[in-house]
MDAnalysis code that builds the backbone (N, CA, C; Angstrom):
import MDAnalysis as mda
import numpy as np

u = mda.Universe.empty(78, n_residues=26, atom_resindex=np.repeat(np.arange(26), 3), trajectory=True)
u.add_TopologyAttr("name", ["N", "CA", "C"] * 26)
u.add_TopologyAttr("resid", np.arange(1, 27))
u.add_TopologyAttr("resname", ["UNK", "UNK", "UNK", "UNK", "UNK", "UNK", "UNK", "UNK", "UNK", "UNK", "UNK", "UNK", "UNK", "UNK", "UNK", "UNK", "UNK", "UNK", "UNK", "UNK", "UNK", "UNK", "UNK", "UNK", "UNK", "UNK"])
u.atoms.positions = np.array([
    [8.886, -5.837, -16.118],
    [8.889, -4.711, -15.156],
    [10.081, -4.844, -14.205],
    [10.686, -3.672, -13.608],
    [11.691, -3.462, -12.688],
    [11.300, -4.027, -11.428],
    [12.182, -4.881, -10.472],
    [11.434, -5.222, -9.467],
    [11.489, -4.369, -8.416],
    [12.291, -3.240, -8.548],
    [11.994, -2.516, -7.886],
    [10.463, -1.323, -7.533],
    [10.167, -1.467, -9.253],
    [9.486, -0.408, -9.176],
    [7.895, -1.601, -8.795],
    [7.817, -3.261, -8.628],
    [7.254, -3.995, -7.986],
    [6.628, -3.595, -6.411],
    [7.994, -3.398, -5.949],
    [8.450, -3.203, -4.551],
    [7.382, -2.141, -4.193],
    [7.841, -1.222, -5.204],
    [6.915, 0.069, -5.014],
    [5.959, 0.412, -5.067],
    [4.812, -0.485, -5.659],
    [3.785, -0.852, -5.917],
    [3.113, -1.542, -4.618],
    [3.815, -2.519, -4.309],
    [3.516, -3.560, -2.988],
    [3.280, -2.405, -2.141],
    [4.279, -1.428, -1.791],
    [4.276, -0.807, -0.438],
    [3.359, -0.011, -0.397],
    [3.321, 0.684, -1.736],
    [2.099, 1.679, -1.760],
    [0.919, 1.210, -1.785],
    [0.299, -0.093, -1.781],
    [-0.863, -0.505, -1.916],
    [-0.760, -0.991, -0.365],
    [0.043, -1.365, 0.315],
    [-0.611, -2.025, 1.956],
    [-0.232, -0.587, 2.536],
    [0.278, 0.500, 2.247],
    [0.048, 1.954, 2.715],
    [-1.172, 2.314, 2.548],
    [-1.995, 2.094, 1.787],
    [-3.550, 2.516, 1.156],
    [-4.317, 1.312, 1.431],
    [-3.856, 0.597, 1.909],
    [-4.873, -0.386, 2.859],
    [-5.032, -0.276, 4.381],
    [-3.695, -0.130, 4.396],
    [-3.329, 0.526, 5.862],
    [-4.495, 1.701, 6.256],
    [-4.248, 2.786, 5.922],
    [-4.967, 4.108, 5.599],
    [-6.468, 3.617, 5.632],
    [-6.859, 3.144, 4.860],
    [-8.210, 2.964, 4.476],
    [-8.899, 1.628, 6.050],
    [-8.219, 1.078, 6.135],
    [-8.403, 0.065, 7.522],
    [-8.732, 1.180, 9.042],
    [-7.449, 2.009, 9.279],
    [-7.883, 3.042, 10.070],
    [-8.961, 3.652, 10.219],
    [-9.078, 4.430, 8.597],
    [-9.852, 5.135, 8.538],
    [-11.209, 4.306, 8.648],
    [-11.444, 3.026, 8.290],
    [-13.227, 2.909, 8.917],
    [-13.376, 2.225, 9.860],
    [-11.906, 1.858, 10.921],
    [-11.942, 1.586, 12.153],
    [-12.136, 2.572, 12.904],
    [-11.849, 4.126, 12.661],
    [-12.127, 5.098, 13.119],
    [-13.901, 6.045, 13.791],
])
């Protein structure tokens, strides 16, 4: 795999952890 498209993976998953943390701290 590209390590970029790694990268892209990483970010988008602690974005959707991120998100999801808010949201049931909310």
């Amino acid at each position: 795999m590209c390590l970029s498209h790694i990268l892209y993976i990483n970010t988008a998953t602690r974005l959707c952890v991120i998100f999801i943390e808010e949201w049931r701290f909310k």
